[in-house]
N, CA, C and O atoms as a DFTB+ gen file, in Angstrom:
360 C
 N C O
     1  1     -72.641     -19.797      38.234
     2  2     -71.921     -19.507      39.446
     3  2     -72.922     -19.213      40.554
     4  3     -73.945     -18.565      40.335
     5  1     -72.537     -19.810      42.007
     6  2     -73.202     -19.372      42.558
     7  2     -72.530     -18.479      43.618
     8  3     -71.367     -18.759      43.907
     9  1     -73.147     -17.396      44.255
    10  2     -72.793     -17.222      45.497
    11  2     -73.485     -16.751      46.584
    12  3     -74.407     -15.936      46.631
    13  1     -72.586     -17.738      47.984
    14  2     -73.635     -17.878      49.125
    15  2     -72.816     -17.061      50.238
    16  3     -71.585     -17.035      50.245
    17  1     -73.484     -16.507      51.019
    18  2     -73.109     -15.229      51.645
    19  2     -72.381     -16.049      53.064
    20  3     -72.865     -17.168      53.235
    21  1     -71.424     -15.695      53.968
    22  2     -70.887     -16.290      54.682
    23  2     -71.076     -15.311      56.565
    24  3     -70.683     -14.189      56.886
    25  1     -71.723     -16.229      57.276
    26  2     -72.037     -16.111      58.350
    27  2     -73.662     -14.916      58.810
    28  3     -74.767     -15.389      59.076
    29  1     -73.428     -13.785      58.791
    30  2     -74.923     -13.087      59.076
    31  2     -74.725     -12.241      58.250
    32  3     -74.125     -11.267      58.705
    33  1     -75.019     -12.181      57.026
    34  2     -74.707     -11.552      55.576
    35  2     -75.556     -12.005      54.664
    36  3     -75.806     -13.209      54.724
    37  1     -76.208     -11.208      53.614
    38  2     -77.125     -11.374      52.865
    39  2     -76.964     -10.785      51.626
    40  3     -77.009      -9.557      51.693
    41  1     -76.753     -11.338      50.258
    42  2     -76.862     -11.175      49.318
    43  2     -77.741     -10.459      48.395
    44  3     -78.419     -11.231      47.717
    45  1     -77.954      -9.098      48.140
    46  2     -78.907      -8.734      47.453
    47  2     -78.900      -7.887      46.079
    48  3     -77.935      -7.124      46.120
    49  1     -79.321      -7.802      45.380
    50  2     -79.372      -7.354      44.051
    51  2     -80.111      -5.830      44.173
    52  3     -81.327      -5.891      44.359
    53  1     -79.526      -4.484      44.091
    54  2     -79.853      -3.269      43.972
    55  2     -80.979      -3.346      43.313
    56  3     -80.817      -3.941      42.248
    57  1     -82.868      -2.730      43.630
    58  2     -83.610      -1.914      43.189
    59  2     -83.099      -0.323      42.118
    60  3     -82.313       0.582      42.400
    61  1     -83.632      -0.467      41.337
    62  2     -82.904       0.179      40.450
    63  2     -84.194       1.673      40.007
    64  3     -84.411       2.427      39.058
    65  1     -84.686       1.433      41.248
    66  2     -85.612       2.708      40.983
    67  2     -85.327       4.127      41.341
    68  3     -85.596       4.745      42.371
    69  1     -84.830       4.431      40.450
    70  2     -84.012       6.111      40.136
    71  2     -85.035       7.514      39.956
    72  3     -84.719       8.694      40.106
    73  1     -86.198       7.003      39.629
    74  2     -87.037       7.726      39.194
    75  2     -88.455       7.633      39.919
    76  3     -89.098       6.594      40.071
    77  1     -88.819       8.892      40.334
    78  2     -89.674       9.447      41.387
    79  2     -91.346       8.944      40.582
    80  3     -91.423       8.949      39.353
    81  1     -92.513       8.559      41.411
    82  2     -93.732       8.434      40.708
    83  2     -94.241       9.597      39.524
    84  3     -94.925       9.466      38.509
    85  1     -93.721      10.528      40.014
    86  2     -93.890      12.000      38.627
    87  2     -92.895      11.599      37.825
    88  3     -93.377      11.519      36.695
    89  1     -91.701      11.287      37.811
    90  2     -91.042      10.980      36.221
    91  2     -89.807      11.868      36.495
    92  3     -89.068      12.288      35.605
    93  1     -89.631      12.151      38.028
    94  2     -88.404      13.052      37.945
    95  2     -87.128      11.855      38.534
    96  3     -87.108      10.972      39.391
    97  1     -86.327      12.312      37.718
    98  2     -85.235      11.042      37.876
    99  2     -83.874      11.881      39.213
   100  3     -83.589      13.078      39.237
   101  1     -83.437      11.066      39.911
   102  2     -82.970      11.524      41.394
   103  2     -81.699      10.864      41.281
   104  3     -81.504       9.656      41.415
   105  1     -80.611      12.003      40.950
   106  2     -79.420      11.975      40.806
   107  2     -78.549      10.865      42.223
   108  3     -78.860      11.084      43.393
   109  1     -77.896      10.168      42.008
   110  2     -77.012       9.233      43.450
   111  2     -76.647      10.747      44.773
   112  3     -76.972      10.717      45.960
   113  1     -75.979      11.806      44.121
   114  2     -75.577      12.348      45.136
   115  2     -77.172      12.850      46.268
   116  3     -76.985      13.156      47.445
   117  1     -78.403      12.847      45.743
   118  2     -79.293      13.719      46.200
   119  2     -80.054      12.058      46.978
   120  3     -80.683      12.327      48.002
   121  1     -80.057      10.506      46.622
   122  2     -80.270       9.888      47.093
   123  2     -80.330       9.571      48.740
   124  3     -79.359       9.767      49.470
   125  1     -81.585       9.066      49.204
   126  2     -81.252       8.645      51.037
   127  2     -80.300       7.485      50.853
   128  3     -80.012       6.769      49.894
   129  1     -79.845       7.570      52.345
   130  2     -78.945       6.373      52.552
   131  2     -79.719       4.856      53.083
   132  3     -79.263       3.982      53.820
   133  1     -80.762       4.926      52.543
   134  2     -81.707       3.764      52.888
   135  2     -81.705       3.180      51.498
   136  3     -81.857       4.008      50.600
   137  1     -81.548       1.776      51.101
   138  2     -81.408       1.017      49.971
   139  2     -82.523       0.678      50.119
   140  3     -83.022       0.600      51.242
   141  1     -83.565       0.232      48.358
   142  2     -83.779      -1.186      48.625
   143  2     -83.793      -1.987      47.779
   144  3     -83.539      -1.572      46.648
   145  1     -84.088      -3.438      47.956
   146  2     -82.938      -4.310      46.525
   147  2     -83.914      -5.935      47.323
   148  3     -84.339      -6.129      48.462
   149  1     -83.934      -6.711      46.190
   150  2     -84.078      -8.004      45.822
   151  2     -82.955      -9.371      46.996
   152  3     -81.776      -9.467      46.657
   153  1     -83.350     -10.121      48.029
   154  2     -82.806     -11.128      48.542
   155  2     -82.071     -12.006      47.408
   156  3     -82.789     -12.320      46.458
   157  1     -80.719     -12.447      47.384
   158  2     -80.447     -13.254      45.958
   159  2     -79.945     -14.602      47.038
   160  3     -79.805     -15.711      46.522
   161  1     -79.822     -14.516      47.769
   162  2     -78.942     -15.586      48.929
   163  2     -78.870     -14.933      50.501
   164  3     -79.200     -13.767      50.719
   165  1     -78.514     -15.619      51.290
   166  2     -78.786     -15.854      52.750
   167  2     -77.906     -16.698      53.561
   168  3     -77.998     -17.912      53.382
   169  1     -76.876     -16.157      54.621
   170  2     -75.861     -16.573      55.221
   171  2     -76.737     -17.373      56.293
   172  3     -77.901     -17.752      56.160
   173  1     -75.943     -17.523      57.318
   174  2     -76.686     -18.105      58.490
   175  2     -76.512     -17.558      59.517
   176  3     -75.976     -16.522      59.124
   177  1     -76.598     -17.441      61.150
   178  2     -76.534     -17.025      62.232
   179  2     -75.473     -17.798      62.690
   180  3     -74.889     -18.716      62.114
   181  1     -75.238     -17.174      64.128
   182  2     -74.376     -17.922      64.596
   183  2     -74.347     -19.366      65.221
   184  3     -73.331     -20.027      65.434
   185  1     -75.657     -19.737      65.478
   186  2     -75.832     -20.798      65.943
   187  2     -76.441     -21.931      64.649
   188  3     -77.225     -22.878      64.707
   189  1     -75.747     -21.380      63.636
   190  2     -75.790     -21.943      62.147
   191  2     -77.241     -22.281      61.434
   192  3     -77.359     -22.994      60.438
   193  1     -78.587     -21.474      62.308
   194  2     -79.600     -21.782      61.802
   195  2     -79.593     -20.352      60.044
   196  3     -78.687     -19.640      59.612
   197  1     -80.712     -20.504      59.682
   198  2     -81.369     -19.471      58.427
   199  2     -81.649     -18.282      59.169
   200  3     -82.178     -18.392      60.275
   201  1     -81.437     -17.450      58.823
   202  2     -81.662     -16.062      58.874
   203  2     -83.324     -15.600      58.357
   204  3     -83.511     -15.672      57.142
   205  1     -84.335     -15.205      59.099
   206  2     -85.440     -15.670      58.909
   207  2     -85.913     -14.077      57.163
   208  3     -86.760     -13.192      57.045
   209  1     -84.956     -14.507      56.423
   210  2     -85.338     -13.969      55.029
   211  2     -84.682     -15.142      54.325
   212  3     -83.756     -15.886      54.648
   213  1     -85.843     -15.025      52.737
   214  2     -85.412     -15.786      51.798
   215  2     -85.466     -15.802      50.429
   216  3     -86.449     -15.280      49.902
   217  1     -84.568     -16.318      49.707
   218  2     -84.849     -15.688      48.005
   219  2     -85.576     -15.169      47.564
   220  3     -86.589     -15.860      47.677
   221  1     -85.934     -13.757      46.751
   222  2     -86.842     -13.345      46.494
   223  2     -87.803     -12.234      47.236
   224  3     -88.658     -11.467      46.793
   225  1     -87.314     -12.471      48.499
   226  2     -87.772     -11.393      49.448
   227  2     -87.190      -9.964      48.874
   228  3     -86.095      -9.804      48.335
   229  1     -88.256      -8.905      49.139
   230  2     -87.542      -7.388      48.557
   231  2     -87.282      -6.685      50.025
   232  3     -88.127      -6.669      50.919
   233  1     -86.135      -6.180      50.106
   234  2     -86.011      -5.287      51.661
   235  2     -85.568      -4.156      51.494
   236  3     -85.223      -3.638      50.432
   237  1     -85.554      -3.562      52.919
   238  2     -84.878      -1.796      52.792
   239  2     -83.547      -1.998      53.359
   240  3     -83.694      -3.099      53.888
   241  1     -82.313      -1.634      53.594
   242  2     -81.512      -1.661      53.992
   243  2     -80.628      -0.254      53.991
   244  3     -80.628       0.579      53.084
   245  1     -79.928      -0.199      55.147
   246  2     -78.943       0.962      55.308
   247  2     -77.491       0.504      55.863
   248  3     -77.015      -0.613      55.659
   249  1     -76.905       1.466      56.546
   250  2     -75.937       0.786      56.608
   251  2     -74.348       1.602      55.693
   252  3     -74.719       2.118      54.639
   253  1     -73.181       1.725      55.875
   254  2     -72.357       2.149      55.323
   255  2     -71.263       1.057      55.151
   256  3     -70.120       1.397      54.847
   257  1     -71.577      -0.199      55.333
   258  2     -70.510      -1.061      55.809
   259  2     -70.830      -2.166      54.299
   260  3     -70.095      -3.150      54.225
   261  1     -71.489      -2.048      53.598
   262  2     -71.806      -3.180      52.147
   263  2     -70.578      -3.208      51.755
   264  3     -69.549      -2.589      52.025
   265  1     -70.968      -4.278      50.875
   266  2     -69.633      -4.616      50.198
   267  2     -70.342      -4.501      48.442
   268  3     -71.482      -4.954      48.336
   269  1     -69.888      -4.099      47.538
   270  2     -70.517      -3.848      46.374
   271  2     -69.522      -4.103      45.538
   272  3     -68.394      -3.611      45.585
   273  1     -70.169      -5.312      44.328
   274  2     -69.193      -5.357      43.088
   275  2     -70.406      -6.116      42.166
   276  3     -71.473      -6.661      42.452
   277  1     -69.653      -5.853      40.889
   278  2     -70.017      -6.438      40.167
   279  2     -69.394      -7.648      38.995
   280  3     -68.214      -7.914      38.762
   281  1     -70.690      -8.271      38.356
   282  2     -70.545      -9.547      37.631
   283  2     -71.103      -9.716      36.305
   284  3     -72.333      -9.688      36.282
   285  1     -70.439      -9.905      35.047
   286  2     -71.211      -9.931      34.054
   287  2     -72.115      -8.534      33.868
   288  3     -73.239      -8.494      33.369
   289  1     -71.562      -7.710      34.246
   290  2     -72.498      -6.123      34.138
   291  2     -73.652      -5.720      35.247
   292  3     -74.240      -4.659      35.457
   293  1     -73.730      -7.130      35.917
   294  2     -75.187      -7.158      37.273
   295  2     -74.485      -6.791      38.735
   296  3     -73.588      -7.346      39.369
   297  1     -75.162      -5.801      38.946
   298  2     -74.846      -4.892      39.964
   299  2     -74.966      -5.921      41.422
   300  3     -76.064      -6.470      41.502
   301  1     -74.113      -6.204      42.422
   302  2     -74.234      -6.977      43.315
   303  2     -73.718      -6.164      45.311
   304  3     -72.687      -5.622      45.709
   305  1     -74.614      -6.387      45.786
   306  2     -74.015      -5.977      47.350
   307  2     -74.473      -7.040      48.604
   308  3     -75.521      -7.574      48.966
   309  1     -73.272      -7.023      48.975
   310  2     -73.350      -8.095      50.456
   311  2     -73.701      -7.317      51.659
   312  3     -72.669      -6.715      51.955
   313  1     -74.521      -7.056      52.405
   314  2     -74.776      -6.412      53.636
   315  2     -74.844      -6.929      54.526
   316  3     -75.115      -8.089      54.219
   317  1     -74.745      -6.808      55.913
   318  2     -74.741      -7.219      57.132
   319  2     -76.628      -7.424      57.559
   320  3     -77.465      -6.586      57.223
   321  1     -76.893      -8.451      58.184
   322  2     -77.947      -8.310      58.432
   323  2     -78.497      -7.655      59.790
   324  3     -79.623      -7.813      60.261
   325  1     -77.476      -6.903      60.300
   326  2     -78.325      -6.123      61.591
   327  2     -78.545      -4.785      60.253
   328  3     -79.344      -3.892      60.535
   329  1     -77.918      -4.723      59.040
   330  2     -78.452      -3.403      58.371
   331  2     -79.659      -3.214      57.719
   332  3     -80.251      -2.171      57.440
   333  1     -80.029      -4.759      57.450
   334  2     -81.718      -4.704      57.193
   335  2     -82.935      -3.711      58.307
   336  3     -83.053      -3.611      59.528
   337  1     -83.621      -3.155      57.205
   338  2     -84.323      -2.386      58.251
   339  2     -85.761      -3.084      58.223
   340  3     -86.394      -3.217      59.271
   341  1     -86.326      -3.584      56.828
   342  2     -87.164      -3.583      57.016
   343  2     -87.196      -4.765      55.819
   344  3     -86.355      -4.838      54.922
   345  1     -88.538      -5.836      56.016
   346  2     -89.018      -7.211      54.864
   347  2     -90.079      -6.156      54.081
   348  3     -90.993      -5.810      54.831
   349  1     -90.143      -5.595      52.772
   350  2     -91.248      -5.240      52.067
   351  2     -92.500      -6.549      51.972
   352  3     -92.113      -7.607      51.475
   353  1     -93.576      -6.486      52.316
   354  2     -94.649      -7.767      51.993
   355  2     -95.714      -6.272      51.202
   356  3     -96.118      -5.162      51.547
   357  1     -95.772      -7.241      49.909
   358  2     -97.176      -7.061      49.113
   359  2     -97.787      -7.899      49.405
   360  3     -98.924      -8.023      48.949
């Protein structure tokens, strides 16, 4: 199955890092409201070009407006792309 995100919306797969560089693990309620998670797909703009991210890209994102479900047990969220904050580059 695939799925492709529709208009300025971006597909990404939750970072699942719960646990602090010391080994202390950080309960959801005590979490920031800054995500960050794996590019899985990429809508387009309005003038129907690419949205200048692409598969595989890792980002930060915020935002209260996602859309979150899941598939086969894999955690999935659609976000708006003015909620991207930031492209991680190693």
């Amino acid at each position: 199955m695939e799925i492709k995100p529709v208009g300025r919306r971006v597909l990404v797969r939750p970072v699942k890092d719960e646990k602090t560089k010391g080994g202390i693990y950080i309960p959801d309620s005590a979490k920031e409201s800054r995500k960050e998670g794996q590019v899985l797909a990429v809508g387009t703009g309005k003038d129907g070009k690419e949205l200048p991210l692409k598969k595989g890209d890792r980002i930060i994102y915020g935002g209260y407006s996602s859309e979150e479900f899941e598939i086969n047990g894999e955690k999935y969220v659609v976000v708006q792309f003015k909620d991207i904050v930031a492209k991680i580059e190693v």
